[in-house]
N, C-alpha and C positions, 0 to 999 in steps of 0.2 A: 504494500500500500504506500502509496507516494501521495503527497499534498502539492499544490501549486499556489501561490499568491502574485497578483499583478495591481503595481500602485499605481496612480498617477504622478503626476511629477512634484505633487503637494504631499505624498504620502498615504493619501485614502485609497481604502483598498477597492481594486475594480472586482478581482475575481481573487475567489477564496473558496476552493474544492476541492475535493479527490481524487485521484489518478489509480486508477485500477491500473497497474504494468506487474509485469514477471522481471522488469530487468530495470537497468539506472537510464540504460537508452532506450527503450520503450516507455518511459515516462516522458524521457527529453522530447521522444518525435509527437507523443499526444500533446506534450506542454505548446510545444514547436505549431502543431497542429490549432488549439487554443487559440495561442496569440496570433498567429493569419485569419483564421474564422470571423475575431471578433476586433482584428485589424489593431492590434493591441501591440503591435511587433516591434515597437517605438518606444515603449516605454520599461519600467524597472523589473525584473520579475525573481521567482525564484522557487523552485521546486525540490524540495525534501521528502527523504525517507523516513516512514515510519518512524524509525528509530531517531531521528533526530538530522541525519546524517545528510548534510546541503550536497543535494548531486548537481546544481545547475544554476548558476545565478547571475543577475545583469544588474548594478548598480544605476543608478541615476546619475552618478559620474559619470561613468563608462560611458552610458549615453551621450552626455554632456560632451566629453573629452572628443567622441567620434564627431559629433557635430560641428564640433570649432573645427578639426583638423582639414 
């Protein structure tokens, strides 16, 4: 079981659900899947394992940083 969270650029959360995957990339490509669906691909996100364990994550820097460059 995997979790995903997607903020906006203020911090509130857009999306806050479940990820049924068998694997750390089967979560990534549903999460991957997500954020194009709901055109979210832009912004901060971050998906974790059950157990706590961050398999996948994009800063609001990151973002930021790619945008200037």
């Amino acid at each position: 079981m995997y979790h995903m969270t997607v903020f906006d650029q203020e911090g509130n959360k857009l999306v806050d659900e479940a990820l049924e995957a068998k694997s750390d990339s089967e979560a990534k490509e549903k999460g991957q899947a997500i954020l194009r669906e709901k055109e979210y691909s832009h912004l901060p996100y971050r998906i974790v394992h059950r157990s706590g364990r961050l398999v996948e994550f994009l800063s609001h820097k990151a973002k930021k940083a790619k945008a200037e460059a």
